[in-house]
N, C-alpha and C positions, 0 to 999 in steps of 0.2 A: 551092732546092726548099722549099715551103711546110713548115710545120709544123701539125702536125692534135692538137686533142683534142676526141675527139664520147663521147659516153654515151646510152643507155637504162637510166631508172631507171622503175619500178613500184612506188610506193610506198600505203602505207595510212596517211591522216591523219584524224586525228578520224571517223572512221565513212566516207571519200572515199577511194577509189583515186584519184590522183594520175601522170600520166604526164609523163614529163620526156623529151624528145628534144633533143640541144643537140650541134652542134658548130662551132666553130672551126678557120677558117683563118689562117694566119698566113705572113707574108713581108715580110722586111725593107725590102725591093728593092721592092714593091710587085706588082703583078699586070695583065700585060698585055690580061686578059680578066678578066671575072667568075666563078669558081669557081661551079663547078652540082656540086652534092652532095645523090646517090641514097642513101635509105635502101631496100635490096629492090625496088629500081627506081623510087621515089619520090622526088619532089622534094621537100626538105626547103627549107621559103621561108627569107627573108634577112630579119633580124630588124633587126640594125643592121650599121654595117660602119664602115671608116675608110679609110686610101688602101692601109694595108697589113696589113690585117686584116677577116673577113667570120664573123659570125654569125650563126647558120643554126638555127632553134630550134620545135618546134611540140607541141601538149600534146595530140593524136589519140593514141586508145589504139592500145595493142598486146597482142600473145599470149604469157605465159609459156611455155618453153619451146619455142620456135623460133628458129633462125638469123636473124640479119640482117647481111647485107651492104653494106658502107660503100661506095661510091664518091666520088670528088672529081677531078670531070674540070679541070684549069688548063690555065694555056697554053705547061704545059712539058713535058706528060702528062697521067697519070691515078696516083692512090693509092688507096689500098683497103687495107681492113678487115674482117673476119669474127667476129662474138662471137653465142655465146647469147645469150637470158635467160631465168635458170634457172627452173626450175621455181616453182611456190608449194610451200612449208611450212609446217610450224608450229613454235611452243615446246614445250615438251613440261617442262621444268621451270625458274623456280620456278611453281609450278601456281597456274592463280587463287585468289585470295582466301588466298596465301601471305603469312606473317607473319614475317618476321629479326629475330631477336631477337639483343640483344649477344655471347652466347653459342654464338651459329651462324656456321659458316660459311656461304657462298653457292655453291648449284649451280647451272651452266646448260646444260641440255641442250636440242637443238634436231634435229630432224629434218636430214638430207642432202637439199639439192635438187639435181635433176635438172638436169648441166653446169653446176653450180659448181665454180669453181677455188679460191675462197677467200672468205671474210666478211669483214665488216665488223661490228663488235661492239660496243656504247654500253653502259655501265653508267651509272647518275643519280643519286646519295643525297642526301637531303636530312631531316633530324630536329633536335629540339632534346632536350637532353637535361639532367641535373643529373649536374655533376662529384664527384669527391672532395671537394670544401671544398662542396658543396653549394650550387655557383652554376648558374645555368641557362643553357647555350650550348647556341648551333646548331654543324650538321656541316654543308659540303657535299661533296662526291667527284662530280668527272666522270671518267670511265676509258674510253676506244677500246681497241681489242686488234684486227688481223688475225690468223687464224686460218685454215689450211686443216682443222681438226680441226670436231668436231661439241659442243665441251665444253669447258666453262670453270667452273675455282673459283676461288675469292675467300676468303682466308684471312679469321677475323675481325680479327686485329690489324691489316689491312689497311682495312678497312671501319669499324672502331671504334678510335678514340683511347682511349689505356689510363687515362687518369681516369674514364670512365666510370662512372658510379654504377649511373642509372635513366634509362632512354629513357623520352621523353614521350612524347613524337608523332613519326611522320614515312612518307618515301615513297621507293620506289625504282622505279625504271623501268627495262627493258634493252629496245634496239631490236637488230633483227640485219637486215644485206643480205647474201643468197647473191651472189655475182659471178663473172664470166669475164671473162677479157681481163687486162691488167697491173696487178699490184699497186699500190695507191697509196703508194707508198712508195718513198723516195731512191735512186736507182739501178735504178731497174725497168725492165724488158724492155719495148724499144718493140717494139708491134705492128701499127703504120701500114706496107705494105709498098708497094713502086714508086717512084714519081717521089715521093715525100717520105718524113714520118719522122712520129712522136707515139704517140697512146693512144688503144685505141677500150676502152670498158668496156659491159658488160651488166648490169642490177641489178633485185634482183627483194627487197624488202620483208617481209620474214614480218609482221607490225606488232606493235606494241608488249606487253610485258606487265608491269604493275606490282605492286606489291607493298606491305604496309604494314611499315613497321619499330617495336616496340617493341608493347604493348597498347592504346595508345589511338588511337583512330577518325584521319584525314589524309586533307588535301588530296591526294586521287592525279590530279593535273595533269597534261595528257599533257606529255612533254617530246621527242614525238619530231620537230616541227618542228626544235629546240635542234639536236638530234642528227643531222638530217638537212644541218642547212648546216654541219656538221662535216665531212661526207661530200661536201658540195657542194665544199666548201674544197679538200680532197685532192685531188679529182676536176680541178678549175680549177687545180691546179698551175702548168701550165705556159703561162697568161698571165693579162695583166690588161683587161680589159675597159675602154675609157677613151672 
């Protein structure tokens, strides 16, 4: 029996809603018919494919907070899928034109969306700073965190290395995706049911909100492409594209 993983992402990039529709067939054995795979009764086309594998992918938008139903009729049955995608949100804190200074911790609070099961959570630091011997280094920090909660802190000794003198400059960035469907993560509940197995996921974008760290003016770069094929990555687990 084939092996499935399909996604709906709704993402906000540089000032662009972004729509990702992607799924994957997979069979070792290979496939005695061409796998036809309905999104809500729609044909989703064939991207590329191989003798035992079929990719199915198309960038039409879609509607936060409605059902979609997966189909993948083969030629040994049919499998299916059912996920949200959640609602839009927003950030709600650190609040624009928010400044982290060494001294601070970090809060992040975020609105609940509608038929979310769980986030996806990017934190991004990047500064340069003068140590105790009064050398000048940079910091980076990437941090993901799943979360089914609405809230995240971030001690400082976590975010700042304790030589720290004086922050010059710098930026931080957090993205967040609401999701439904199986966690991305080692041993997660398949939820492809019938004649196969895998992962259907639903994702919905709140975009990005950055922040400066330290008093002086920075590069605030978006980084949520970065963060986004972080989330691509997880998502693409279970195969490889060849």
């Amino acid at each position: 029996m084939p092996f499935v993983t399909a996604f709906l992402i709704k993402s906000f990039e540089e000032g662009e809603m972004i729509y990702y529709k992607e799924v994957y067939v997979y069979d070792i054995d290979g496939f005695p018919m061409i796998p036809l795979v309905l999104v809500n009764d729609s044909a989703v086309p064939i991207t590329d494919f191989y003798y035992h594998w079929y990719f199915y992918s198309e960038d039409k938008d879609f509607l936060a907070g409605r059902e979609y139903k997966l189909k993948i009729k083969h030629g040994w049955g049919e499998a299916s899928g059912k996920v949200f995608v959640p609602s839009d949100f927003q950030i709600r804190k650190p609040e624009p034109n928010y400044t982290l200074t060494k001294d601070s911790d970090l809060y992040c609070v975020w609105q609940r969306a509608a038929k979310a099961d769980w986030y996806y959570f990017t934190l991004d630091l990047y500064y340069n700073y003068v140590d105790t011997n009064g050398q000048e280094k940079q910091f980076n920090l990437i941090s993901d965190s799943i979360t089914s909660d609405t809230v995240l802190s971030y001690d400082k000794n976590f975010l700042f290395p304790q030589n720290v003198s004086r922050i010059i400059s710098g930026r931080g960035t957090i993205n967040i995706w609401a999701s439904d469907g199986s966690t991305v993560m080692p041993k997660a509940k398949e939820n492809i049911r019938g004649d196969g197995s895998g992962f259907y996921n639903g994702i919905n974008h709140s975009g990005e909100r950055y922040f400066r760290i330290g008093p002086a003016s920075a590069d605030l770069t978006s980084s949520t492409k970065s963060a986004k094929e972080r989330l691509l990555k997880r998502l693409r687990r279970g195969y490889t594209i060849r």
